[in-house]
N, C-alpha and C positions, 0 to 999 in steps of 0.2 A: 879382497877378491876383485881381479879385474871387473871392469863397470859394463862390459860388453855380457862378460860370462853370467853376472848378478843377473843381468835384464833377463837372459835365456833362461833361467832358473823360475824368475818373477813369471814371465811370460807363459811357461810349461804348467808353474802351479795355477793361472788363473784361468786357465785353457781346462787342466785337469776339475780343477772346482765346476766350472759350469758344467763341461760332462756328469760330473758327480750328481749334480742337483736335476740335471736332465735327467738322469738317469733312476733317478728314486720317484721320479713322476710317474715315470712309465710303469712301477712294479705294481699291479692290482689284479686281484684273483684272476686267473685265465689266460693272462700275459703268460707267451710263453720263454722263456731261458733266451732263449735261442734268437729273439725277434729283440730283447732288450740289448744283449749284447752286441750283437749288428748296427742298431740304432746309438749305442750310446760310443762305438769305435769310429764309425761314417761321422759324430758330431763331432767326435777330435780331429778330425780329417778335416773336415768342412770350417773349421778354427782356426786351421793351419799348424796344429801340433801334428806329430806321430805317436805312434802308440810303443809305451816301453816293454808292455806286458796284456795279455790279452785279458779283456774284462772280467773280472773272477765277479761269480756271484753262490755264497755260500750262506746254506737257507738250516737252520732249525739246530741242530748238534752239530753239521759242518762248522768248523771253524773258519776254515781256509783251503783254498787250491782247488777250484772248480771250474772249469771256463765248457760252455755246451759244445758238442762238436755238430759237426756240418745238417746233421741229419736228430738233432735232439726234439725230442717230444714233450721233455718237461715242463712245466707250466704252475703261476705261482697257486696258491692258494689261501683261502682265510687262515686267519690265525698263524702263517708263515713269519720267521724272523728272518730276514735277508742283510746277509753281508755285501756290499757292492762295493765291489774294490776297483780302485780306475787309476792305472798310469798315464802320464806323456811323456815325450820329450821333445827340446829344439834341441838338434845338432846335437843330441847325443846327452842334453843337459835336465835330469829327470823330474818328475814330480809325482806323487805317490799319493794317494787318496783313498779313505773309505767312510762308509755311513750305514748304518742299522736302518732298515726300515722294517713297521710290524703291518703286515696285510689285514686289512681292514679289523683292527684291533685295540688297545690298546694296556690290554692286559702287563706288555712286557715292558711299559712307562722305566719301571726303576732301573730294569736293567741293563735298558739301554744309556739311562742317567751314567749310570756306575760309569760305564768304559767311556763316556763325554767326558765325566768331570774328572777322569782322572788323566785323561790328554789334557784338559782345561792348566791341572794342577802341576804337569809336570811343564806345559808351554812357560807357563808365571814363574819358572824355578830354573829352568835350564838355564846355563851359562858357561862361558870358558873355564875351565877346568876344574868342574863339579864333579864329583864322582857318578856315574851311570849307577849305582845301585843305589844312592841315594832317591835319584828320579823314583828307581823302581821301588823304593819304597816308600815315597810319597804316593806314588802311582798306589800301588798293593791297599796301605792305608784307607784313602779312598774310597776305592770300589770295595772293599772290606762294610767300609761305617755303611754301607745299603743292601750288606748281608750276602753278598756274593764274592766270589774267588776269583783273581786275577789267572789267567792262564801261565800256569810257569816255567811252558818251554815255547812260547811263541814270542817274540822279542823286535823292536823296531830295528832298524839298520842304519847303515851308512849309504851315502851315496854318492855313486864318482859317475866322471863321464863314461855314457857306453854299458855302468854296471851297476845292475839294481844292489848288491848284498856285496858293500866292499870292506867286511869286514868288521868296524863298529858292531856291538850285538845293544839296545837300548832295552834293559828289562823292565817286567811291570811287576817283578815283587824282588827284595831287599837280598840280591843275590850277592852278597859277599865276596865272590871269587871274581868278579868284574871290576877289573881296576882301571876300567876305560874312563879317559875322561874327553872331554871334545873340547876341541880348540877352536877360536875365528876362524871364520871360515866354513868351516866344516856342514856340512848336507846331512840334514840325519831326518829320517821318519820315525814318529813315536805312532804306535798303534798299540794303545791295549786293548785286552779282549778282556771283557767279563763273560763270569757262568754260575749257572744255579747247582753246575756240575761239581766235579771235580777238581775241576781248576789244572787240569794236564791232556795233551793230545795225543793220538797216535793216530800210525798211519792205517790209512786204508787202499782204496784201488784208485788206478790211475786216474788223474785231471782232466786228460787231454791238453795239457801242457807241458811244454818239450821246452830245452835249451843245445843247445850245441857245446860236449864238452870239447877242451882242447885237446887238439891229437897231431904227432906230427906222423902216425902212424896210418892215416886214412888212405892212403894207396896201396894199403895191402886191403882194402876190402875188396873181395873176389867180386862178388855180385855189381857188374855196369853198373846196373839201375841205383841200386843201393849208394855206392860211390858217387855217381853221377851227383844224387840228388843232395845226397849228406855235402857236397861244394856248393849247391847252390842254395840250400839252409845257411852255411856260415857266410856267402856272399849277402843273402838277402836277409837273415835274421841277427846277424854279426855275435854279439854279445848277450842278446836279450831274449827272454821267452819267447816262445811263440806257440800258437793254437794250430790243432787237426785240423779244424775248417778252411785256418789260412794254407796250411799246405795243399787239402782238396782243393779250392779255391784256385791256387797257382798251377799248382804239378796236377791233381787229377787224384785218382784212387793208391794213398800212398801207404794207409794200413800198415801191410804186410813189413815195408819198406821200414815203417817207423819201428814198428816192433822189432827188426832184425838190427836195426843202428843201438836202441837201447839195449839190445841183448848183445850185443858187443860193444858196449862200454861207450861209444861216437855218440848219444843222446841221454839227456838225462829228463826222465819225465817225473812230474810233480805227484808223488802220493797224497790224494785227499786226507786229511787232518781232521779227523773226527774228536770231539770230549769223549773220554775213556770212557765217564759215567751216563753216556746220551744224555748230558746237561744242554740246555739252552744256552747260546751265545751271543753276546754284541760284543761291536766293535767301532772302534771311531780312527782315525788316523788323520794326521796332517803331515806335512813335510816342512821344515825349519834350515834354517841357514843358521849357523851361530853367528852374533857379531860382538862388540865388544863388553856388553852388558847384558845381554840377552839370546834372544833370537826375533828370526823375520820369517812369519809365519807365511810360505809360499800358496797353501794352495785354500786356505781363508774364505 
């Protein structure tokens, strides 16, 4: 890997980690959603990263894909299990981060263990061309020995310039039909998720997280506004997620607009990911570079 491109990767994940940790400080009963994620985006900013993906914070049987929108009232509570998920990047070059924190509790100790030790297990294992299902079943194994189910359709990734999900799928149980393997070089995030559940998700209602899909068909959208603004999402959000509040934020009351772009196909918004069986959830995640024996864990 060019030595320029490495630093920007080094750079994004040590940028992403500090937000991370920032960011679990602030979660304590009455904090609301809405005040953490402001604060923990302004700290990537103020770091000199950008942001890859807006801060997902996914609390209790959410698994994933939550980010408050502009006007959110929710607020944590005792006994809450919170996933906080935090992206950057320099120039396009990503870093990927998550952490379990339990609101003033500590009931959920193991479970949060489970999905540490089993990123712990699969960081000490990864290397150039291992099999990915093998990870996932060391990973599975693991969070197994402390009585909990890995989740079996939520999966780490690849990562390229520009795009968070470029293909690589990294599972957390012994999925067989995964004949990926990673080479030098290579960007990948491991997150597994452990649950007291069922160990599988589906979806639910919208995120308030949007992407811009590809179209070369966007000037047949009838509605200005609509058009107008779907050019200045892919000028200003290019390839990455992006949140409701950042569009009110820029453009104004755009609601209407969002929901008419994803109902014609020009947006794709993130369905929240619930455990099927309203199982409790953790999560851990880092972001790794392969290199020739190992990996280099970015966001540390």
């Amino acid at each position: 890997m060019d030595e320029e491109i490495f630093e920007k990767y080094m750079r994004a994940g040590k940028i992403a980690s500090e937000a991370r940790n920032y960011g679990a400080e602030l979660i304590k009963p009455g904090v609301s959603y809405l005040d953490v994620a402001n604060k923990v985006e302004s700290k990537i900013r103020s770091l000199g990263a950008d942001i890859s993906f807006p801060v997902n914070i996914a609390v209790n049987n959410l698994a994933a894909h939550y980010s408050p929108r502009h006007d959110d009232k929710l607020a944590f509570k005792k006994n809450d299990l919170v996933k906080l998920d935090v992206g950057t990047h320099i120039d396009g070059y990503i870093a990927d981060t998550a952490v379990t924190i339990q609101v003033d509790t500590d009931k959920y100790d193991d479970l949060i263990k489970a999905s540490s030790e089993g990123l712990d297990k699969a960081i000490k294992n990864i290397k150039p061309g291992m099999k990915l299902s093998n990870i996932g079943k060391l990973v599975e194994e693991t969070i197994s020995s402390f009585g909990f189910r890995p989740i079996d359709n939520l999966t780490g990734h690849s990562l390229n310039k520009f795009v968070l999900h470029s293909g690589i799928s990294v599972p957390s149980v012994n999925d067989i039909t995964n004949i990926s393997k990673p080479k030098k070089d290579d960007v990948i995030a491991v997150e597994p998720f452990a649950t007291d559940g069922k160990g599988h998700v589906v979806s639910g209602e919208g995120s308030n997280i949007y992407i811009c899909n590809n179209s070369i068909k966007s000037r047949l959208i009838r509605d200005k506004r609509s058009r107008l603004l779907f050019h200045r999402f892919k000028k200003k959000f290019k390839t990455l997620p992006f949140a409701q509040r950042w569009v009110e934020e820029s453009f104004g009351n755009s609601d209407l607009t969002l929901r008419k772009l994803g109902y014609l196909g020009f947006l794709r918004h993130y369905p929240q990911l619930f455990e099927q069986k309203n199982g409790m959830v953790s999560q851990k995640e880092h972001t790794l570079i392969i290199t020739d024996d190992g990996c280099e864990v970015t966001t540390k």
